[in-house]
C-alpha positions in Angstrom: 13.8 25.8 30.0 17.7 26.4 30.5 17.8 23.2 32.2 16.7 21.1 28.7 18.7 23.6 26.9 21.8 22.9 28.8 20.8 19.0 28.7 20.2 19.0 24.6 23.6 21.1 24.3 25.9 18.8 26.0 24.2 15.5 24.4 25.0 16.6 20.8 28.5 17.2 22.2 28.2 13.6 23.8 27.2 11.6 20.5 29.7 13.2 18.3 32.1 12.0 21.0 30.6 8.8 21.8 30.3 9.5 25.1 28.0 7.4 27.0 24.6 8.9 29.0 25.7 7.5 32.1 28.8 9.3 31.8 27.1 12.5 30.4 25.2 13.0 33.5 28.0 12.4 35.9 30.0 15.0 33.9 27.0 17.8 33.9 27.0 16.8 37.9 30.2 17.6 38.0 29.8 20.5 36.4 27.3 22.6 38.6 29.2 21.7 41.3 32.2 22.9 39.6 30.2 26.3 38.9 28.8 26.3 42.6 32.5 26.4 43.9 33.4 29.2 41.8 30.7 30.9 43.1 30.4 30.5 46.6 33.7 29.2 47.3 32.6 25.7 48.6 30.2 23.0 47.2 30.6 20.6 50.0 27.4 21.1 51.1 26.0 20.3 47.7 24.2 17.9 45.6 23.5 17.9 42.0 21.0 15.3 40.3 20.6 15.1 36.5 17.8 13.7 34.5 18.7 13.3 31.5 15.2 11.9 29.8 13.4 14.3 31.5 15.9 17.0 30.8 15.9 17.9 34.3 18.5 19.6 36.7 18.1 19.9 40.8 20.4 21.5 42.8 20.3 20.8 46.8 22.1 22.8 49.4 22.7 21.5 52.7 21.8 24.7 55.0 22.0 25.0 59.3 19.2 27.4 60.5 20.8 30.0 62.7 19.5 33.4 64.3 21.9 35.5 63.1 24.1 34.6 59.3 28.2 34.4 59.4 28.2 32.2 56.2 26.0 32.5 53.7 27.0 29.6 51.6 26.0 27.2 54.3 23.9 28.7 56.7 20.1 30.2 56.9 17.8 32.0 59.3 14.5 30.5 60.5 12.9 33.5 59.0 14.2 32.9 55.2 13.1 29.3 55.7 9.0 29.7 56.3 9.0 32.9 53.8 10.3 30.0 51.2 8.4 27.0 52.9 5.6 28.1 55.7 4.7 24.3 56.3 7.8 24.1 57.9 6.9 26.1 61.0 7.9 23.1 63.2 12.1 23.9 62.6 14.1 25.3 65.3 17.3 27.3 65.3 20.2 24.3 64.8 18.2 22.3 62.4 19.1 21.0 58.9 17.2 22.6 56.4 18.1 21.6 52.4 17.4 24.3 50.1 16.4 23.7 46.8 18.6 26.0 44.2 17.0 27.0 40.6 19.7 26.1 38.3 18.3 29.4 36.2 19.9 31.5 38.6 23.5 31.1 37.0 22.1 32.3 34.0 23.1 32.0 30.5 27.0 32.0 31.3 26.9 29.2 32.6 27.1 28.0 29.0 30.1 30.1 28.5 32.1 30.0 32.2 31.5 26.2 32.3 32.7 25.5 28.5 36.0 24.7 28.9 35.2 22.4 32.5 32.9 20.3 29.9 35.4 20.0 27.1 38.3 19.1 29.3 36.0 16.2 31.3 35.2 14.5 27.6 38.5 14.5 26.6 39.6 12.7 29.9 36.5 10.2 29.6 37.6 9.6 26.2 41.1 9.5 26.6 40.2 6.6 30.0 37.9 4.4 27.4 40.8 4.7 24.8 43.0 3.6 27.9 40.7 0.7 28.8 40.0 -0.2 25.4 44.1 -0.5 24.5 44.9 -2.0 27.9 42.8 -4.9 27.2 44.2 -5.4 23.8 48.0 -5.6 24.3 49.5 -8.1 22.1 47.1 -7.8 18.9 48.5 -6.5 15.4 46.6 -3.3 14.5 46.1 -1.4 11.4 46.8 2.2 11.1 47.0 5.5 9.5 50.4 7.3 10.0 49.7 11.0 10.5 53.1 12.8 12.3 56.9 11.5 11.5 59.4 13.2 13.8 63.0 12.0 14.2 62.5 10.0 17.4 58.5 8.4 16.7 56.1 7.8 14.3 52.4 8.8 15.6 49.5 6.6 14.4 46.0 7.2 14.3 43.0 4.7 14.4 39.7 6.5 14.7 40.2 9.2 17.8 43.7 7.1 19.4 46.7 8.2 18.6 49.4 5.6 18.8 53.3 6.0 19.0 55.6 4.0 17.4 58.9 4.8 18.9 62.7 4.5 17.0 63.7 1.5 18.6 60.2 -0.4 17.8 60.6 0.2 14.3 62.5 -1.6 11.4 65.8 0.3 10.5 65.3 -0.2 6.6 62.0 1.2 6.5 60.9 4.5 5.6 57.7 6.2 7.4 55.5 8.7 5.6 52.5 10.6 6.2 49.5 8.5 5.1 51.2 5.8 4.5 48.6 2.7 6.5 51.4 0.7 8.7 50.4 -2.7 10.8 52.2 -2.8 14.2 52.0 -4.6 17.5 50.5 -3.5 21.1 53.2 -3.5 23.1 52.4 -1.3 25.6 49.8 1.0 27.3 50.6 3.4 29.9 48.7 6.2 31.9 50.4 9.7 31.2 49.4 13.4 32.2 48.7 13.7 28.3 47.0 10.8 28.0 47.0 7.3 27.8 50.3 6.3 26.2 50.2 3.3 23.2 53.2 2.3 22.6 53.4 0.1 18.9 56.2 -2.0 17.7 57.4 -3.6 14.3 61.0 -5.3 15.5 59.2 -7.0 18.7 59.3 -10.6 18.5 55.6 -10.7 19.3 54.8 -9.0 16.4 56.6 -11.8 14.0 54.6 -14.7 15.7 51.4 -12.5 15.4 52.0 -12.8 11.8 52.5 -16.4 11.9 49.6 -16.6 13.5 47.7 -14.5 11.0 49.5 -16.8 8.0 49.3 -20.4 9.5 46.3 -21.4 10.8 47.9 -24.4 12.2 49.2 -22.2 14.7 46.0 -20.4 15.8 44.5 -23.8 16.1 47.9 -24.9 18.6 48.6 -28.3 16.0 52.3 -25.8 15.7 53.8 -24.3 18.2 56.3 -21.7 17.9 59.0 -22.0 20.8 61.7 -19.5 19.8 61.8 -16.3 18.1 65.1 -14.0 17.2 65.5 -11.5 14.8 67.7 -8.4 13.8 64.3 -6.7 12.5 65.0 -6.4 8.8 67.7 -8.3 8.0 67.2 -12.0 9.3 64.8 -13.8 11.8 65.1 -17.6 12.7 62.4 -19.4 14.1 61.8 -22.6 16.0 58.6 -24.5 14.8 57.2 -28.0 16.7 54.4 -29.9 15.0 52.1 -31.5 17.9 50.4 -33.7 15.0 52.9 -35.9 13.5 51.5 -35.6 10.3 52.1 -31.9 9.9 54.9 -31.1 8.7 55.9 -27.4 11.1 58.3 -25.7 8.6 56.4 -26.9 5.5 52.8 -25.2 7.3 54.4 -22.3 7.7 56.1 -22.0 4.4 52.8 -22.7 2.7 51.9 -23.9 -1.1 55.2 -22.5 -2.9 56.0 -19.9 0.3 53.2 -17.9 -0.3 52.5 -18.4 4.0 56.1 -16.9 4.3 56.6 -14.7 1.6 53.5 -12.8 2.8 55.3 -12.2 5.9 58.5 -11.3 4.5 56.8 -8.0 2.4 55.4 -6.9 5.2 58.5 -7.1 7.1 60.3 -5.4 3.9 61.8 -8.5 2.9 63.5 -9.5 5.9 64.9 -13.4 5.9 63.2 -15.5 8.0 64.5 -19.2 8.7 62.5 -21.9 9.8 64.3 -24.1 12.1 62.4 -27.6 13.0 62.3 -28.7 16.6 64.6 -31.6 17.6 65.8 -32.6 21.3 69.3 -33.6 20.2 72.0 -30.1 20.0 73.6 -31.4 17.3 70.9 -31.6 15.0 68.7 -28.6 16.3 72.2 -26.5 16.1 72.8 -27.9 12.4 69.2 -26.1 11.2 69.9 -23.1 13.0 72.9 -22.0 11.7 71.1 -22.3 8.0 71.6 -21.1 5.0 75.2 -22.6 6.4 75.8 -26.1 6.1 78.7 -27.2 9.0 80.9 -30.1 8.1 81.4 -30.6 11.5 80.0 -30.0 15.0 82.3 -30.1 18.2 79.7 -29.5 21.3 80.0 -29.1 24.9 76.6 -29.4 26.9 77.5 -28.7 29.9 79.2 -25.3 29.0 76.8 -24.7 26.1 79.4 -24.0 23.7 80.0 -25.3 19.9 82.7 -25.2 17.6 81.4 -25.3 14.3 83.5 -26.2 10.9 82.7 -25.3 8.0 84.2 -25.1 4.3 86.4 -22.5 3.5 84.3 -21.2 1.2 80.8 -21.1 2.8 82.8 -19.5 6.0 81.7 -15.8 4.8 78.0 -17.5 4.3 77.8 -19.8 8.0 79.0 -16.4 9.6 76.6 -14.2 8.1 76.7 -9.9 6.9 78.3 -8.7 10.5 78.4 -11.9 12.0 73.9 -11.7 12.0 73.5 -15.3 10.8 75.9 -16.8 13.8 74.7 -14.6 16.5 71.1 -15.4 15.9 71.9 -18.7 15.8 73.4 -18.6 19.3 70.7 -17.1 20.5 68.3 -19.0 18.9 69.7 -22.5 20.6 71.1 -21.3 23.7 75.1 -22.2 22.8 77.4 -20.3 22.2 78.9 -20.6 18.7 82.0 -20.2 17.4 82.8 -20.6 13.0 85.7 -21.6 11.8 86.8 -22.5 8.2 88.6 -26.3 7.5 92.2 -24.8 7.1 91.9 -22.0 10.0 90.5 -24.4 12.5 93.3 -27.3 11.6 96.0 -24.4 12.1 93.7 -23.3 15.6 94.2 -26.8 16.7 97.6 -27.3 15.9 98.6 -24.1 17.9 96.3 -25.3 20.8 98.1 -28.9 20.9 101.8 -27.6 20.2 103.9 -28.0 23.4 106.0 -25.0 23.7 109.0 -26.9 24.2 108.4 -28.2 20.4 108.1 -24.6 18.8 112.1 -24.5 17.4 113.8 -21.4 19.1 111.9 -21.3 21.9 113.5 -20.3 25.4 113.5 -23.3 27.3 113.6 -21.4 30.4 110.6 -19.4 30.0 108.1 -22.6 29.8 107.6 -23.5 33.1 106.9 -19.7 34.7 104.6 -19.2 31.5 102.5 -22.6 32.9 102.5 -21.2 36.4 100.4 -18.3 34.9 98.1 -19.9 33.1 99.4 -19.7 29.7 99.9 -23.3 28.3 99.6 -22.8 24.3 100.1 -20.2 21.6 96.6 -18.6 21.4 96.6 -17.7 24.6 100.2 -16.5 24.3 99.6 -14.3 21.9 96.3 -12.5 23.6 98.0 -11.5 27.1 100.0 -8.1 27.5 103.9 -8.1 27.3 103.4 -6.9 31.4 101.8 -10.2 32.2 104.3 -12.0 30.2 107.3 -10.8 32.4 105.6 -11.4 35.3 106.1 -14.9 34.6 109.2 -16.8 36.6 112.4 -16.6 33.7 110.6 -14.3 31.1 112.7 -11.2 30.6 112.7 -8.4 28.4 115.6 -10.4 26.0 113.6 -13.5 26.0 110.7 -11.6 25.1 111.5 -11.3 22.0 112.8 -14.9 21.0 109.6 -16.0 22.2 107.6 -14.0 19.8 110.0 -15.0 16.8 109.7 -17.9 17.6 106.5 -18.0 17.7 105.7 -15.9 14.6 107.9 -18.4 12.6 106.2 -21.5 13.6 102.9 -20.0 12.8 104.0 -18.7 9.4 105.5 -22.2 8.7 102.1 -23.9 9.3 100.5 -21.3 7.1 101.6 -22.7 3.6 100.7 -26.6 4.0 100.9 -28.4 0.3 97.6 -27.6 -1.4 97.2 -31.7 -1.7 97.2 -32.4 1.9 94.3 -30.5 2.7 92.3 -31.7 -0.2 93.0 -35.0 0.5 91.6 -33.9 4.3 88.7 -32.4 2.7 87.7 -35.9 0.8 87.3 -38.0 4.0 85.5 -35.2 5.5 82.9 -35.5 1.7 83.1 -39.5 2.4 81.8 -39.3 5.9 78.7 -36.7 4.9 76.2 -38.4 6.2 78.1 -38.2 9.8 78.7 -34.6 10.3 77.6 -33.6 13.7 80.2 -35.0 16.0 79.9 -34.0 19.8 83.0 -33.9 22.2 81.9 -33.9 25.7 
């Protein structure tokens, strides 16, 4: 009777936890062994079979018949054997003998002592199918309940898995509170002495194309392709988009009927900017989309060092450039080249510094030029970025030099500064003329 008892007990406890009846019986194996130990010190000897549909428990122990008992747990005498069994009269001293053991005779503690051996096996066969379950499903956007904010992660349930959404996963300009229902990305899934650890993320890149994906079912059907992907999660993300199906347009898909494709992924990002940025195999033009909402006048590029100069009015500079230099960054990283901004007026006044032969800046020591060479230092920018120690290193710079090469210096540059207003407009109107030829490269 104990034996259905114990059986009807720990299946209740197995269906509220969902714990399968293959598993069920392997546990309550585990468990007489477990009680066996405690008992007699040693269950090697042992074997436990569970039935669960017949609610049946047998326990075998694994005895040698000897004359004379020095261990009880594993050994028995001829004469204990045919009091139990008589048809065995053919067993000699030194045989096997398996003894059949009556669960009943651990009683009803065995309820009690064995409690917290059953409670702690669930919880690890549930926390090894919320493992396997997770594992398999790294990369999917899920939808959960936030239950525990803390200063470093945001915990998440869905059903019994608790998930952790960690500081640097999440967007800085959002706020997380208990209850609130939060989408994230798998990003990770690790086994831990607590527990399987689910790591979530909202600033992984992966998490932006998921959405895409979600939003654009040109993508999920592989007609678009998403090559690229950076973002300062919650401020800006640029994209690069590649139709495979030259009648689909890639950033009109994925902008949708009057952006309702993107603006559905901007809320959920909290109204981060996202540009979509067409495909093309030519720098120039791939560069010019990337650096949007800026619009260069001019592109200087140099393939084989992956570097661009890029000009722009002097007023759209602030724009090109971007809130702390976010717009130009991602659109480095974004096509691979390094970028550097410049306005019209600051980039005429870089180049004319660059090209100026010291020996045609007015007051400058004549002597100096060629030791300044030697090291390396062959026009004003880079003159004005060494250390007055490298400078007198140089052959025929001395301390009173020094100094007339920085006025000098500082007088040409302040000359160039104030260049009649009409000049540069007059500059700026064959740049207007030429629109349609903007991107320039210089190799």
């Amino acid at each position: 009777m104990i034996n259905r008892q114990l059986i009807e007990v720990f299946s209740e406890i197995a269906r509220e936890k969902n714990i399968e009846r293959s598993e069920l019986g392997s546990i309550i194996e585990q468990l007489f062994l477990y009680i066996i130990e405690k008992q007699y010190g040693d269950a090697s000897n042992c074997d436990v079979i569970v039935n669960l549909d017949k609610g049946e428990i047998e326990i075998y122990i694994e005895k040698i018949i000897v004359e004379e008992i020095d261990d009880q747990k594993c050994e028995i005498t001829l004469e204990e054997v045919l009091k139990k069994e008589p048809e065995l009269s053919d067993l000699t001293i030194g045989d096997p003998y398996v003894e059949v053991v009556d669960p009943a005779i651990f009683g009803r503690r065995i309820v009690a002592h064995a409690k917290n051996f059953f409670a702690q096996k669930i919880r690890d066969v549930e926390r090894q199918y919320i493992y396997e379950d997770y594992a398999q499903r790294v990369g999917e956007i899920i939808i959960g309940v936030v239950h525990q904010v803390q200063k470093e992660n945001v915990f998440v349930n869905i059903e019994h898995a608790e998930l952790r959404l960690p500081k640097d996963e999440q967007i800085s300009t959002e706020k997380y509170r208990r209850g609130d229902t939060i989408r994230a990305v798998i990003k990770s899934v690790e086994v831990t002495s607590k527990g399987p650890d689910i790591v979530i993320s909202r600033s992984d890149n992966h998490f932006l194309f998921k959405l895409f994906e979600m939003e654009v079912p040109e993508i999920e059907d592989g007609i678009i392709e998403i090559t690229s992907i950076v973002r300062v999660p919650g401020e800006r993300a640029k994209i690069i988009v590649h139709s495979h199906d030259r009648r689909v347009d890639a950033s009109g898909a994925c902008i949708g009927m009057r952006g309702s494709r993107i603006q559905a992924i901007v809320r959920e990002l909290n109204n981060e900017k996202i540009d979509i940025v067409n495909f093309s195999e030519k720098p120039e033009v791939l560069i010019q989309r990337a650096l949007s909402p800026g619009k260069p006048i001019n592109l200087y590029i140099d393939d084989e060092r992956k570097y661009c100069v890029a000009i722009f009015k002097d007023d759209e500079l602030d724009a090109a450039i971007g809130k702390g230099g976010v717009n130009i960054n991602l659109a480095s990283r974004l096509t691979e080249y390094k970028i550097d901004a410049y306005g019209e007026k600051e980039y005429e006044k870089r180049q004319l510094e660059e090209n100026t032969a010291f020996e045609d800046i007015p007051g400058f020591p004549k002597e100096t030029i060629k030791g300044l060479i030697d090291q390396g230092i062959a026009n004003i920018p880079k003159l004005l970025i060494v250390s007055e120690d490298t400078l007198l290193q140089s052959d025929g710079v001395t301390e009173e030099n020094l100094e007339l090469i920085y006025e000098s210096v500082q007088t040409f540059v302040e000359s160039n500064e104030e260049e009649p207003e009409e000049d540069f407009a007059s500059e700026a109107d064959t740049e207007d003329e030429s629109e349609d030829e903007t991107n320039e490269t210089k190799e």
